[in-house]
C-alpha positions as CSV (number, residue, x, y, z in Angstrom):
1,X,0.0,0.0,0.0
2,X,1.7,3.4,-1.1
3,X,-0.4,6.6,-0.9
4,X,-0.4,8.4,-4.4
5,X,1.4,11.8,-4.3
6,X,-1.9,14.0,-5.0
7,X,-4.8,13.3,-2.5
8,X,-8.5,13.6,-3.1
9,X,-10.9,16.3,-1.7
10,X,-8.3,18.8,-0.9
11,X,-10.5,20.9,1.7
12,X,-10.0,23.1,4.5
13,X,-10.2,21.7,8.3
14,X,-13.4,22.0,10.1
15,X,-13.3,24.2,13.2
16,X,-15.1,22.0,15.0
17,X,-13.6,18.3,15.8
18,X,-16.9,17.5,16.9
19,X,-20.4,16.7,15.2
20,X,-23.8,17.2,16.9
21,X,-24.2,15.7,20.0
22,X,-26.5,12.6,20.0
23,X,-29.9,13.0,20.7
24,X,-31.0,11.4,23.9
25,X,-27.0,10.4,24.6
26,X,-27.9,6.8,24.9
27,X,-28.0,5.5,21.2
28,X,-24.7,4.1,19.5
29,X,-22.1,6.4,17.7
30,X,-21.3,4.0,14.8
31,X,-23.7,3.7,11.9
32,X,-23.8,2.3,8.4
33,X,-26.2,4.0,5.8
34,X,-27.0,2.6,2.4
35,X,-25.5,4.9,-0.5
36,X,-25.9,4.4,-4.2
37,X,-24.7,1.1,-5.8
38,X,-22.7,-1.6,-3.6
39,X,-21.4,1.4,-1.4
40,X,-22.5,2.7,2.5
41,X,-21.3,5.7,4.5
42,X,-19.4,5.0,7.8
43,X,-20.3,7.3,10.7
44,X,-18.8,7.6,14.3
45,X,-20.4,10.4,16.1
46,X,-18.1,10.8,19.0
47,X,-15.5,12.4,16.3
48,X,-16.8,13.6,13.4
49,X,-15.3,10.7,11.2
50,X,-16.8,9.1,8.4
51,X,-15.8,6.2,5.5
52,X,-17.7,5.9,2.3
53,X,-16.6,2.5,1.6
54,X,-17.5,0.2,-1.7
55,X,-18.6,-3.7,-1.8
56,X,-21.8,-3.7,0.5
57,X,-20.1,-3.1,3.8
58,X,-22.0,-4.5,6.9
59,X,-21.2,-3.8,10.5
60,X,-19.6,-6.4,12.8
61,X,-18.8,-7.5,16.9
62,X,-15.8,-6.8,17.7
63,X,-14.2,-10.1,18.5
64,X,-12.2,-10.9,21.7
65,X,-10.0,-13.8,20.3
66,X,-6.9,-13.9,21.1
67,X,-4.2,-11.6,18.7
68,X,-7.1,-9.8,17.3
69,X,-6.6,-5.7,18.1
70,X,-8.5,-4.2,19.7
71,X,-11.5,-2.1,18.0
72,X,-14.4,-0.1,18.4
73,X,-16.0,-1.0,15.5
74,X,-15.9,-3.2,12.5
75,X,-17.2,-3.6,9.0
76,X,-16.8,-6.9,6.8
77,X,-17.4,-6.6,3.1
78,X,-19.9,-9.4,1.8
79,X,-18.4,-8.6,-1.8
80,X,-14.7,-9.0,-0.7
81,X,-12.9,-10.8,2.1
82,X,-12.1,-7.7,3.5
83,X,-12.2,-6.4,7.1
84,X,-11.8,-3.1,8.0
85,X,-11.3,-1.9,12.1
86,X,-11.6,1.5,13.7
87,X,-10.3,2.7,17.3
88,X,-10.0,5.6,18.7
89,X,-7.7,6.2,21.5
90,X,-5.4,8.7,23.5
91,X,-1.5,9.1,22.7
92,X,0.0,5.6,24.4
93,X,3.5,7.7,24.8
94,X,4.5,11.5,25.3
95,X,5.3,12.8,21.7
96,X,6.8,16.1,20.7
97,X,4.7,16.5,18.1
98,X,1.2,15.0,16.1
99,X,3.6,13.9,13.6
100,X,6.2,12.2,16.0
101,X,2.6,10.7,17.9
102,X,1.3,9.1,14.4
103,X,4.5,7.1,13.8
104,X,5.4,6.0,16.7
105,X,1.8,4.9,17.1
106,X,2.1,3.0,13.9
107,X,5.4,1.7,14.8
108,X,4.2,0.1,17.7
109,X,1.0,-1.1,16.3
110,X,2.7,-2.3,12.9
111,X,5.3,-4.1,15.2
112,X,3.0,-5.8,17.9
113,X,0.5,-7.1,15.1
114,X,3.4,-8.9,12.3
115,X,5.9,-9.5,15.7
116,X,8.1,-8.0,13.4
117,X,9.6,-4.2,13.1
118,X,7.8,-2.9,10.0
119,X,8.1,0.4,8.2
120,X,6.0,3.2,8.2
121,X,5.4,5.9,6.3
122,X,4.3,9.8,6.4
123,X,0.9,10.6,4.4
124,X,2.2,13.8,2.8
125,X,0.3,17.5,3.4
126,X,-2.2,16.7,0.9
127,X,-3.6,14.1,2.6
128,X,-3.9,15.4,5.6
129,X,-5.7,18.0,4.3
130,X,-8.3,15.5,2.6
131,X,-8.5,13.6,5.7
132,X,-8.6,16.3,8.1
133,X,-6.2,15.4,10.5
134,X,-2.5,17.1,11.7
135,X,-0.8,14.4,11.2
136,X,-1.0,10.6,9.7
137,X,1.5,7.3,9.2
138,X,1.0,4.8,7.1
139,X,2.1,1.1,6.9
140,X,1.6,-2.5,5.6
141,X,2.5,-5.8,7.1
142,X,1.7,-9.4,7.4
143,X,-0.5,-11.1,9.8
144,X,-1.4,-14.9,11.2
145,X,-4.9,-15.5,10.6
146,X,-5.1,-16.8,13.5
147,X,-2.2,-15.9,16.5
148,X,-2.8,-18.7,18.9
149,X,-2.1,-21.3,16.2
150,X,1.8,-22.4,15.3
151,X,1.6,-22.0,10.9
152,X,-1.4,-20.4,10.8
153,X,-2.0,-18.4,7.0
154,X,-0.4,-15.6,6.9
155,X,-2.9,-12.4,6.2
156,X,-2.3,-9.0,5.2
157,X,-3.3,-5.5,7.0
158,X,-3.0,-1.7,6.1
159,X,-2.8,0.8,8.6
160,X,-3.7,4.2,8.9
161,X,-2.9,6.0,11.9
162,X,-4.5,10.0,12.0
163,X,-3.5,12.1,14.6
164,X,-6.5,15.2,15.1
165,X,-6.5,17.5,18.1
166,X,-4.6,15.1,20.1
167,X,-6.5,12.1,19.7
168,X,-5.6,9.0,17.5
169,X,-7.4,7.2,15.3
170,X,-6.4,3.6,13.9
171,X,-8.1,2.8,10.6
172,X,-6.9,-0.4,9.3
173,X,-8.0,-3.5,6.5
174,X,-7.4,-7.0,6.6
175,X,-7.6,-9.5,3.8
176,X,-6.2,-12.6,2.6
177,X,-2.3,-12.4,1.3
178,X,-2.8,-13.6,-2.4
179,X,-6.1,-10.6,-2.6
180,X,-3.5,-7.8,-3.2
181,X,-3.2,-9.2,-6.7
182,X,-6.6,-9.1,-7.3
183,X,-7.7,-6.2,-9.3
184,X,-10.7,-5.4,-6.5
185,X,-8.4,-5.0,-4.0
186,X,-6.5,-2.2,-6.2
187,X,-10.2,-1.0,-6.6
188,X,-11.1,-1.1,-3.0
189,X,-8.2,0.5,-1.9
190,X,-7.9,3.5,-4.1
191,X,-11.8,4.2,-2.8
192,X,-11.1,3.7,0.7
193,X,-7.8,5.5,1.2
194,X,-9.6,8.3,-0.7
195,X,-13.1,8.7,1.8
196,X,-11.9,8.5,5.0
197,X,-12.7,11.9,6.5
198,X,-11.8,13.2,9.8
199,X,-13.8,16.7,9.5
200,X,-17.6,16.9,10.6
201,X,-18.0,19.4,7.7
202,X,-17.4,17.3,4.9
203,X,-19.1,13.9,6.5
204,X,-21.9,12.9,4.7
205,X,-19.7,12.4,1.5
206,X,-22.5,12.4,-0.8
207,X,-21.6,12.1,-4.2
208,X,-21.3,8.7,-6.3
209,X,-18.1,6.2,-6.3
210,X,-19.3,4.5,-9.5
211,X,-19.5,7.1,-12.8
212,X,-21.7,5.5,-15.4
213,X,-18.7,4.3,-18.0
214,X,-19.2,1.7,-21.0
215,X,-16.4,-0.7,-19.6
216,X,-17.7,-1.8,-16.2
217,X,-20.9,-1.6,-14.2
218,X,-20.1,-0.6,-10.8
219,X,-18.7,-2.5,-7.8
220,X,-15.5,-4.3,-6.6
221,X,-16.2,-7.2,-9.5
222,X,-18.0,-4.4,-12.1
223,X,-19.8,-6.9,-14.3
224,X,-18.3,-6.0,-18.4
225,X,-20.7,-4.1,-20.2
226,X,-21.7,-5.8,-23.8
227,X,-19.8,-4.3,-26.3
228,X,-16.4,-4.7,-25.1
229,X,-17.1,-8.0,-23.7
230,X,-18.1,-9.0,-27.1
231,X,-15.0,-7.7,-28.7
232,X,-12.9,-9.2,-26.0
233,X,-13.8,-12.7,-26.3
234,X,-12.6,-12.3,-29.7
235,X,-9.5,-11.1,-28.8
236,X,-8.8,-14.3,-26.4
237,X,-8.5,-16.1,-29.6
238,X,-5.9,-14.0,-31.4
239,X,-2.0,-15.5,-31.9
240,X,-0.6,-13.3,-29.6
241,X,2.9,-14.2,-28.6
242,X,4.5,-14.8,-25.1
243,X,6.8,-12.0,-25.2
244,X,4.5,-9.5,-26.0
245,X,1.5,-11.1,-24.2
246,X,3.5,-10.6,-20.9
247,X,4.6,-7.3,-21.8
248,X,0.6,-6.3,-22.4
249,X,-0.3,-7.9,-19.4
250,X,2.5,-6.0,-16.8
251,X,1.4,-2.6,-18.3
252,X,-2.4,-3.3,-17.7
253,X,-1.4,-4.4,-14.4
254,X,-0.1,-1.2,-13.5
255,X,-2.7,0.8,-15.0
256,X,-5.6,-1.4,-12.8
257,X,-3.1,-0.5,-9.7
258,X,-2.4,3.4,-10.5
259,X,-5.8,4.4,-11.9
260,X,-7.0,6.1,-9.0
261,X,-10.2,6.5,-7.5
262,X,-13.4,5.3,-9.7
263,X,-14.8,9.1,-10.4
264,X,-11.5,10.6,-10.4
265,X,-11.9,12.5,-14.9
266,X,-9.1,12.0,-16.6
267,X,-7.2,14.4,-18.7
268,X,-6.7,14.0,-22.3
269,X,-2.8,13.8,-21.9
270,X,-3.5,10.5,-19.1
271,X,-5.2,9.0,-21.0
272,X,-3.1,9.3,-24.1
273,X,0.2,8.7,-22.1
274,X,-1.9,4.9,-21.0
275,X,-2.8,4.8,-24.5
276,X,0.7,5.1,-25.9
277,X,2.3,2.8,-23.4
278,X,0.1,0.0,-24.5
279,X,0.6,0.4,-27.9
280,X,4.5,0.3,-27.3
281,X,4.0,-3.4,-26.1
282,X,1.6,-4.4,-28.9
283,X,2.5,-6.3,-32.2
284,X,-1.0,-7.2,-33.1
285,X,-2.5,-4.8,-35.6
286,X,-6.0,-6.4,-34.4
287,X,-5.0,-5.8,-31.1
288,X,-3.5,-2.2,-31.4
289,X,-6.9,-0.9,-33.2
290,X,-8.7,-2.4,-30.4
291,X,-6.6,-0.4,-27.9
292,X,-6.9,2.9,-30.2
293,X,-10.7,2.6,-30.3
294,X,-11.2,1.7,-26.7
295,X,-9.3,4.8,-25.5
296,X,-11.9,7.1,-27.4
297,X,-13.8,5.6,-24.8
298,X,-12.0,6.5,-21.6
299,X,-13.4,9.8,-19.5
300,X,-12.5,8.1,-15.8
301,X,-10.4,6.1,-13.6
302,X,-13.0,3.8,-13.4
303,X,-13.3,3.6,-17.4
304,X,-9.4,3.3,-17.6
305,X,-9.4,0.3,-14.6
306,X,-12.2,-1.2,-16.7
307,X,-10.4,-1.1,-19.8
308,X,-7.4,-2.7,-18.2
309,X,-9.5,-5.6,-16.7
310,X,-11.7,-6.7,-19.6
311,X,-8.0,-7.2,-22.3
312,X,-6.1,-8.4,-19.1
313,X,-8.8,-11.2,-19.0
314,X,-9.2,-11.9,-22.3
315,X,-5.2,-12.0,-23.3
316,X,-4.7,-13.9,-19.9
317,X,-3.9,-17.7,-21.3
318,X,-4.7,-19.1,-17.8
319,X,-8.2,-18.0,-17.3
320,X,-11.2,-19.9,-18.2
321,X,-14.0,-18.0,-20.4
322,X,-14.1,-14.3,-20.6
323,X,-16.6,-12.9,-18.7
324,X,-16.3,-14.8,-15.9
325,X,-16.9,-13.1,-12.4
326,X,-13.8,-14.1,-10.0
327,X,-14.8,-15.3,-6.7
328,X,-14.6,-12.9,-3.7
329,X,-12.4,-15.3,-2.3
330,X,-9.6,-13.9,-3.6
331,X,-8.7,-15.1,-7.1
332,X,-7.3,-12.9,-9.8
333,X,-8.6,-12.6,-13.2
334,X,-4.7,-11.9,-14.2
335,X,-1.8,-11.8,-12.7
336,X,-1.2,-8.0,-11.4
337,X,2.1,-8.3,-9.2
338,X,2.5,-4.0,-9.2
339,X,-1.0,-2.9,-7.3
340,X,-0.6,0.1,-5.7
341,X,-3.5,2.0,-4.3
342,X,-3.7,5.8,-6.2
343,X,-6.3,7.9,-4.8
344,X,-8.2,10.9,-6.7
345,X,-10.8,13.9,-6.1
346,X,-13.8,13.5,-4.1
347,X,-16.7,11.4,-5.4
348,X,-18.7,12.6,-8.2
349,X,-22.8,13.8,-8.0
């Protein structure tokens, strides 16, 4: 997991850390409300912090087995194996700054959960800003599934520690190992690094993940529109050869991880550069019109991720019939060994 160097929603910090009180006092802080498409807006009232968050998230009980952290609240994804855990708590050490207080934080957390020292990483100014925090560290590590047992799988977490006002946050998603090579995860993880929001402003986050596109329909496993579905099975049959098959099939992988966010436009000269870099790998006149014409296509991150997905899948020797919706159990439609969550503006109307 590596930040992208621009954040999203690049907006001023709320003067108040607080929203509302509750009505009544006695009702729960964390709530879950339905959004458009597969999506649902995270709410904790005690701080102001919400987390728009993709793949039909539902809320959990925090579980008291032994090696889980602790949280205050949790959300599993029925479209994903994906768990994601929130905690808020006060600085655990005396820190001479936020900054200084969100990595060592992380440290110790990142180190305590792999039993390993881990590195972390600073969010840069421009996410703080978007999230509306002082200070933030990032950091990604393994995990045993299960702590008490000697060989258990081996699971992998991202962490996001925010530092507001002198109180600390701990955002963080777990999910099977081999799922960071699934293009959903790329998906899921450029929308959720991009929504969190510290900042009782900006908290309702109402605008759409999914843009309407001609690629995919929305969601963590977009199902392929029609016409490019059509012409991809057809490509699956082309003599393509291994060389430049592999070479196709790195640079879509990096496109699916480096997209962005879903509703993030594009500007012509992206999409041109994606365009060009493609065609530098392709032999196949059949295949290089294909890519020209497509591109005509692209206005979004989510139309450029689409793109990528549908030829990955059909120039991808070892899948079975194009069109096929992976599992959320963590199988790739390709092999995509360079996802790397990007992040863009705030969602679209």
């Amino acid at each position: 997991m590596h930040l992208g160097s621009h954040a999203p929603n690049a907006a001023p910090l709320s003067p108040s850390p607080l929203p509302p009180a509750l009505p009544g006092g006695g009702a729960s802080p964390f709530s879950l409300s339905p959004r458009r498409d597969d999506t649902a807006l995270y709410h904790d009232a005690r701080t102001g912090f919400s987390h728009l968050l993709p793949g039909r998230p539902v809320l959990g009980m925090p579980s008291h087995r032994e090696g889980e952290p602790p949280a205050d609240a949790i959300l599993h994804l029925q479209d994903a194996p994906i768990t994601i855990r929130y905690r808020i708590e006060p600085p655990s050490f005396a820190a001479g700054s936020a900054a200084e207080l969100a990595r060592g934080t992380a440290a110790r957390f990142a180190g305590w959960r792999a039993q390993a020292q881990v590195n972390v990483d600073w969010a840069n100014d421009s996410w703080l800003v978007a999230w509306g925090v002082e200070a933030a560290a990032v950091a990604t590590y393994d995990v045993p599934e299960n702590a008490s047992t000697v060989g258990s799988p081996l699971l992998r977490e991202d962490l996001f520690v925010l530092v507001r006002q002198g109180v600390v946050m701990l955002v963080s998603w777990t999910y099977p190992r081999g799922f960071v090579d699934d293009p959903a995860y790329a998906t899921f993880a450029s929308v959720g690094e991009a929504t969190m929001v510290w900042d009782s402003s900006r908290w309702e986050q109402r605008g759409r993940v999914w843009p309407e596109g001609p690629f995919l329909g929305p969601g963590l496993f977009g199902a392929p529109k029609a016409k490019y579905n059509e012409i991809a099975k057809q490509l699956s049959a082309l003599p393509i050869g291994f060389e430049e098959r592999t070479q196709v099939l790195s640079i879509l992988s990096g496109i699916v991880s480096n997209a962005g966010a879903p509703w993030v436009p594009l500007t012509p000269e992206i999409a041109d550069g994606h365009r060009r870099a493609l065609l530098s790998a392709v032999r196949s006149a059949r295949l290089g019109v294909f890519v020209d014409d497509a591109f005509a296509d692209v206005r979004t991150a989510h139309d450029l991720r689409g793109l990528a997905i549908i030829l990955g899948r059909a120039l991808d020797v070892r899948r079975g019939p194009v069109g096929h919706r992976p599992s959320s159990q963590g199988l790739r439609p390709w092999d995509s060994s360079h996802l790397d969550a990007a992040a863009g503006a705030s969602p679209g109307p």
